[in-house]
VMD Tcl script that draws the C-alpha trace (Angstrom):
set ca {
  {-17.32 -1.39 19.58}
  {-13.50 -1.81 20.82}
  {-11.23 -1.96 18.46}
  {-8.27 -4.42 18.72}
  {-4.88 -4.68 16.88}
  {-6.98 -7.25 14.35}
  {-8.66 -3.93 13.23}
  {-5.28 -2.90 12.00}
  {-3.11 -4.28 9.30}
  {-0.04 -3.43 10.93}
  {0.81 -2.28 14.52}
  {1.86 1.33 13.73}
  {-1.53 1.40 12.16}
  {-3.13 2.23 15.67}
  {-0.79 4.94 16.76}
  {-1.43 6.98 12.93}
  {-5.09 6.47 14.38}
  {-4.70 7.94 17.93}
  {-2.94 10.92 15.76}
  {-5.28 11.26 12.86}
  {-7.12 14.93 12.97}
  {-10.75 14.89 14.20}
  {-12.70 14.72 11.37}
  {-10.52 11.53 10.02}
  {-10.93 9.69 13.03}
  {-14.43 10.25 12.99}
  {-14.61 8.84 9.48}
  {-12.72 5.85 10.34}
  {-14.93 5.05 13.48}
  {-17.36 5.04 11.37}
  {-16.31 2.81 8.90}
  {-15.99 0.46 12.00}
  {-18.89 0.92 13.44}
  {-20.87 0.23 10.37}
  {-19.10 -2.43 8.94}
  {-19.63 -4.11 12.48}
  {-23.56 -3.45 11.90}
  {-23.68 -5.38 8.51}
  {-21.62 -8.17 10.65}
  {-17.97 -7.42 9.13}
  {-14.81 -7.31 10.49}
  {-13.16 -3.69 9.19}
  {-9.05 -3.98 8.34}
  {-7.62 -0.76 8.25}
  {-4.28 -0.99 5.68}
  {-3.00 2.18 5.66}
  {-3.52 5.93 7.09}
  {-0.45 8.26 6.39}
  {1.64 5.88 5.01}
  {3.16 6.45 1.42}
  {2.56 4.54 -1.87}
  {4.21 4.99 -5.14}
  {2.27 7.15 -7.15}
  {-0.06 8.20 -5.10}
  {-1.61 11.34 -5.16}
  {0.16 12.55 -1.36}
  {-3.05 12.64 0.23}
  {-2.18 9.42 2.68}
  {0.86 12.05 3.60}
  {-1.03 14.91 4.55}
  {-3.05 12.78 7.27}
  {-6.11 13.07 5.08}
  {-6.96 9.60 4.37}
  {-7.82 6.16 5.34}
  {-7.55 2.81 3.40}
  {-9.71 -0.27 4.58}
  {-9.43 -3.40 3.44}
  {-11.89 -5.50 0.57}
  {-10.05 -8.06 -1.26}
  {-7.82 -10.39 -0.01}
  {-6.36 -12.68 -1.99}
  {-8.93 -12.48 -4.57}
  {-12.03 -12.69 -1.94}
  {-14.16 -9.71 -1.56}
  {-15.05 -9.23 2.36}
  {-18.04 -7.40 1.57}
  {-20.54 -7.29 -1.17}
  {-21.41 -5.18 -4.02}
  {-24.58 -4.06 -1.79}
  {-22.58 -3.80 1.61}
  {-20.46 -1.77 -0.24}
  {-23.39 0.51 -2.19}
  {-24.89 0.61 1.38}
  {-21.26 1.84 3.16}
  {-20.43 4.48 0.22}
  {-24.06 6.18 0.97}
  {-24.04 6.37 4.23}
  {-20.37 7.57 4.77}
  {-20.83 10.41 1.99}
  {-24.66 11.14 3.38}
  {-23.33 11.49 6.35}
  {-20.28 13.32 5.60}
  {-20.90 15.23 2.68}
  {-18.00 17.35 0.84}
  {-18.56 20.69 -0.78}
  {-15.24 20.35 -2.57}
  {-16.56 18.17 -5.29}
  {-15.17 15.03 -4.31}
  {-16.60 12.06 -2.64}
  {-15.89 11.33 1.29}
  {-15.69 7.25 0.71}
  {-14.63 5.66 -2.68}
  {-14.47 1.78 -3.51}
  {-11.69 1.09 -6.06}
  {-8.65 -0.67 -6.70}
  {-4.90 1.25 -6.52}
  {-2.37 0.27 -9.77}
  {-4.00 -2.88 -10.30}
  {-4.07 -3.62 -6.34}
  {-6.71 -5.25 -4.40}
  {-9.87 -3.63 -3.74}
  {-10.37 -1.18 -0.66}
  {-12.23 1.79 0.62}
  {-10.68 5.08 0.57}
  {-11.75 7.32 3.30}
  {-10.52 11.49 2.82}
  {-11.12 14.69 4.52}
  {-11.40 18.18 2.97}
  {-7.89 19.93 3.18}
  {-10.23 22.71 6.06}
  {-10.62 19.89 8.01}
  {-7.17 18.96 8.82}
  {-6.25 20.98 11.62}
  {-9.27 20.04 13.72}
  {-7.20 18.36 16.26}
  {-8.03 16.64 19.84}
  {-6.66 18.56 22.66}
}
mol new
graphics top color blue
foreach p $ca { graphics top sphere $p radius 0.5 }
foreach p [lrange $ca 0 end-1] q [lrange $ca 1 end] { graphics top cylinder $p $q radius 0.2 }
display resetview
């Protein structure tokens, strides 16, 4: 798959991604591939950027926000979504109690798929 700047809500987007550690750019690569599988087109909204009241994790370069609702319209559906949270957390399974991929909504916000990496992970960097 090649990703394109329609892959990223806003241009500065694709740089965070060319700087994310290892493991997180694995995760989001994933969440491209296999939204391309099910025949979707995955947004990415945010990667280190900050938003009030959040929990910092965006800041630490942990974590990856894709888009779901738009304006009220889901882009995928309850069993694309089922079928995207199993395979990202089979695949990349945490032994820190939390889940690798959550669908939920932020302060009341739209809908969107959280994507985090262990805190051990973070300093796996590309050369």
């Amino acid at each position: 798959m090649i990703l394109t700047s329609d892959n990223f809500k806003y241009g500065n987007l694709i740089e965070e991604y060319i700087q994310a550690p290892l493991m997180l750019e694995f995760l989001i690569d994933d969440f491209f591939h296999i939204s391309d599988v099910i025949g979707r087109r995955a947004v990415c909204v945010r990667i280190f950027g900050k938003h009030p009241g959040d929990s910092g994790v965006h800041l630490d370069e942990r974590a990856a926000d894709f888009r779901d609702e738009f304006g009220g319209v889901f882009i995928y559906t309850k069993d694309e979504v089922e079928f995207i949270k199993k395979y990202i957390n089979g695949k990349y399974k945490r032994n820190d109690g939390y889940e690798t991929c959550i669908h939920h909504s932020f302060d009341n916000g739209p809908a969107h798929f959280h994507l985090q990496i262990p805190r051990d992970t973070k300093n796996l960097r590309k050369l």
